[in-house]
N, C-alpha and C positions, 0 to 999 in steps of 0.2 A: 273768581272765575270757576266755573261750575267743572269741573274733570270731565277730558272729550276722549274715548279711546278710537284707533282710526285703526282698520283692518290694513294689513300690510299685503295680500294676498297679489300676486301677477294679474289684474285683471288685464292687461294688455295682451300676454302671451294667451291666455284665454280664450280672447278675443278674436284675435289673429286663428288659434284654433278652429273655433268654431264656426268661424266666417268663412275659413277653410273649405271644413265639410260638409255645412247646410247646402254653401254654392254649389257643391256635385252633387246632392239629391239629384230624385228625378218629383216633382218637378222643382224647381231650386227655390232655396229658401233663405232668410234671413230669421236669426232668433229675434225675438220683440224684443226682448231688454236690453238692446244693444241702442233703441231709437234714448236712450234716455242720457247722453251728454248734458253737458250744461245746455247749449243751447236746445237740445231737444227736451230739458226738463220746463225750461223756459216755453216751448210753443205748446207743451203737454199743459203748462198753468194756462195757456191762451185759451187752448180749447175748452177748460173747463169754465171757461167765462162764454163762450159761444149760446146764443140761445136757442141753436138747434140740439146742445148737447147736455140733459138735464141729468145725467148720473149723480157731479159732482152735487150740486143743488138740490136734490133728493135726498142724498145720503147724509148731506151736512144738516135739513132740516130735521131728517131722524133722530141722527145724535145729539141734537138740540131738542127734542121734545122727548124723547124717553132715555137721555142718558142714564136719569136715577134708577127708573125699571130696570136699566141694561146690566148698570152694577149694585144691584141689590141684593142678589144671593151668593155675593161675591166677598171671601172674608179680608177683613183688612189687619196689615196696609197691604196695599196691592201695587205690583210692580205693570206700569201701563208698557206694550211691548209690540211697537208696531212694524210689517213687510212691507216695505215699497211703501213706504211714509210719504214720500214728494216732497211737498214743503211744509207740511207737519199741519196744514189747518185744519183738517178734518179730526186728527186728532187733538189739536185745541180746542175743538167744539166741546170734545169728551171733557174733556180732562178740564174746563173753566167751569161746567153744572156740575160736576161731583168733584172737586178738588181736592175735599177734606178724605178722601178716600184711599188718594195716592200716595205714593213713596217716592217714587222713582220714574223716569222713563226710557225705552229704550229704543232706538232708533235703526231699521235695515234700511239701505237703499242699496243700489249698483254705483248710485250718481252721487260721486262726493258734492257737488254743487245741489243736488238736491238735499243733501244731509245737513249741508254747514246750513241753507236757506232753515230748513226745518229747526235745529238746534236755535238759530239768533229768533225765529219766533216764536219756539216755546220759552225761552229765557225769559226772555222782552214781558211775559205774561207771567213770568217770576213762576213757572214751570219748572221742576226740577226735581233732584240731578239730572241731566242729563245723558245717556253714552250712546254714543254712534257708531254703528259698523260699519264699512264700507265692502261690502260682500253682496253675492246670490242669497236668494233666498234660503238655499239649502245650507249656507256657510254660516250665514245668520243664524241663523236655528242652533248649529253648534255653538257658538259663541254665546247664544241666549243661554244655553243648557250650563255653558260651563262660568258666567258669571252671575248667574242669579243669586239673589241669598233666600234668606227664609220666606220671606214676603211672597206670596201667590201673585200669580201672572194671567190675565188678562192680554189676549194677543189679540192684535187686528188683524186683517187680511181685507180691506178697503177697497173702494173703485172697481170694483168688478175685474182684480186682477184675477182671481181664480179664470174669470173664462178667456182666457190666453192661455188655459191649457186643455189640454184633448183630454177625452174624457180617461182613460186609464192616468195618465203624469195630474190632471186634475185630483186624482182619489190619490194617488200616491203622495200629492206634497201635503195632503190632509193628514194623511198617516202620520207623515215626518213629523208634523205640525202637532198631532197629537200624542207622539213616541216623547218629545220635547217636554209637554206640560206635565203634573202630577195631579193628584185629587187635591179639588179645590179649586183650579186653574178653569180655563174658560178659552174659547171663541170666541169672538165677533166676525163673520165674515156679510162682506157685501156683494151681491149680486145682482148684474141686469135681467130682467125677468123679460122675455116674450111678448113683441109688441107687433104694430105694421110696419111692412115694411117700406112705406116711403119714411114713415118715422126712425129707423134704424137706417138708411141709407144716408138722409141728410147730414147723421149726427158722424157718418163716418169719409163724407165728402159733401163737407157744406161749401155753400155760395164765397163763404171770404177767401177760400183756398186755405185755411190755415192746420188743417188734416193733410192737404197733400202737402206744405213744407212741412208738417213736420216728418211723414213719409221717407219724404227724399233726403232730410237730414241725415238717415243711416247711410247713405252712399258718401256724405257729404264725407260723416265722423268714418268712413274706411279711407275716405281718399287721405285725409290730417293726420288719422292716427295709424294704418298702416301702408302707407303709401301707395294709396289704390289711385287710378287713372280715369273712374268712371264721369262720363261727361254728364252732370247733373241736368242740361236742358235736351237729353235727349231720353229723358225719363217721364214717363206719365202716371200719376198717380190712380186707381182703378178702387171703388170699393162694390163689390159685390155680396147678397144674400143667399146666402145655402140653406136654404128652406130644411131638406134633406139631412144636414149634418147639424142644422141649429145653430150654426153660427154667422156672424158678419169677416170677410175675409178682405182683407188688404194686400191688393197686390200691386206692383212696381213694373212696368209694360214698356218696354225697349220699343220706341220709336222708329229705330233701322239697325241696320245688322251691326254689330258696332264689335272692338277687340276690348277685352279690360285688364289687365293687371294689378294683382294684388302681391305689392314686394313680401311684405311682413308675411306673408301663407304661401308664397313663390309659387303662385298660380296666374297662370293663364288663361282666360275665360272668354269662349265666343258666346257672343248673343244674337240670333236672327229676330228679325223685322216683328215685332208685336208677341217675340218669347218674353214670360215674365217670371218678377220674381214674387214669392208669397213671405208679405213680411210680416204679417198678423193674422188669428184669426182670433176673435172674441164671440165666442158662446154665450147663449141667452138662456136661460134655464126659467122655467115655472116654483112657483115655492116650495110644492112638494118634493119637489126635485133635488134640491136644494137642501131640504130637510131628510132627504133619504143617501145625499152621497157624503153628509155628515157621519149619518149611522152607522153606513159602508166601509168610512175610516176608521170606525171606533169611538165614534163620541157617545155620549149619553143624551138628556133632554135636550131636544130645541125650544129656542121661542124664537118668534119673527115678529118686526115691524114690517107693514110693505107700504106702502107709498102707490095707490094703484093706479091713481091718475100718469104717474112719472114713470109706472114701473119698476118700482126697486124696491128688492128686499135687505134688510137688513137680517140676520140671524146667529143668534149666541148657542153657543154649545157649550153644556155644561162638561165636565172631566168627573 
């Protein structure tokens, strides 16, 4: 059995935390990485089977046609080392066209359901070592720093998770990201590129509803996990276009005036008739773009694959 180490860290008081004090922004907010429970890792693999939503499908065909380019100036062995992994098959794609290249692999997620899925399919592909964190991105990152051994690192940053962040905490977890690697090390980040917007609306509230359960999941996983009271069908799923700010925003739109409680953050929360909450936003960036808030953290050469029918870029950053 391949060695699986599991982050010990409170994510529940965490949670509890920060559920806390998004709710009292103005205007109220929920963190994204909070939708990703099991079963909200679950409706997240739904949607990336949705055929209004072509990220996953773009990016898997990338790292399917130019894995070798991708790690070719990359020395070996190399340690593959992915944030917000899911269920690890995007990084299966990598990791079956240049196998003979790797050593090891190394797994973030938030969502232990998402880590142990990822783990039994890179195995299953006789993938290996394995080790999985169970942390934030930024815990990750330490955990990467302090188990690595000789072997050069190659890190993913996949699914256009970077645009779930604003633009300054986007540049900043670049930096981290790149404070973490040494010379020799690498990037791969994936990014949604700038499209229309009936095409970016469908893909964030299509016809099956399956965007908005997974949406309303985050109220579900506060009501389970820390004994929140919010009444899930009095919630309405909302996705809007911020032309202006660049990005697609997910918002959560209280039906009528409604009371909630949240034991675990000992809050009490009024909601009036059509207030909502912002539980996502994902930014859309152009390539250049892309390529210039790499530089901004400190990397060195880009290259990019784009996909320009689907929109998406792929790009590696050299250390």
């Amino acid at each position: 059995m391949t060695p699986v180490e599991i982050s010990t860290a409170d994510l529940r008081r965490v949670f509890a935390e920060e559920v806390g004090e998004f709710l009292q922004r103005t205007p109220r907010q929920l963190p994204s990485k909070y939708f990703y429970d099991a079963l909200g890792s679950a409706l997240f693999d739904a949607i990336c089977r949705l055929p209004w939503y072509h990220v996953t499908r773009a990016e898997s065909a990338l790292l399917e046609r130019y894995a070798h380019e991708i790690v070719a100036p990359l020395p070996r062995p190399l340690t593959l080392a992915e944030l917000g992994c899911g269920n690890g098959e995007k990084l299966g794609v990598l990791a079956t066209r240049a196998a003979e290249r790797f050593q090891s692999v190394q797994l973030v997620d938030i969502s232990p359901a998402a880590l142990y899925a990822a783990r039994r399919r890179l195995e299953s592909m006789r993938i290996g070592p394995v080790v999985v964190h169970a942390a934030t991105y930024e815990a990750g990152l330490a955990q990467l720093a302090r188990t690595r051994r000789n072997a050069a690192m190659l890190v993913l940053f996949l699914g256009s998770n970077i645009g779930n962040f604003d633009p300054a905490p986007a540049r900043d977890i670049l930096v981290r990201i790149r404070a973490s690697l040494r010379e020799g090390d690498a990037l791969l980040l994936g990014s949604d590129l700038v499209k229309p917007e009936r095409d970016l609306l469908v893909a964030y509230d299509d016809p099956l509803q399956v965007t908005a359960a997974f949406n309303r999941n985050i109220l579900r996983r506060i009501n389970a996990e820390l004994d929140g009271t919010f009444d899930l069908e009095a919630w309405m799923h909302r996705a809007v276009w911020n032309a202006a700010r660049g990005r697609v925003e997910m918002h959560l739109v209280s039906s009528a005036s409604q009371l909630v409680r949240i034991g675990a953050a000992d809050l009490d929360l009024h909601f009036k008739a059509d207030e909502w909450i912002w539980t996502e936003s994902s930014y859309k960036y152009d390539a250049r773009g892309v390529a210039d808030l790499g530089r901004l953290a400190g990397f060195g050469d880009a290259e990019q694959w784009i996909d320009e029918e689907a929109g998406f870029a792929l790009t590696r950053f050299m250390v």
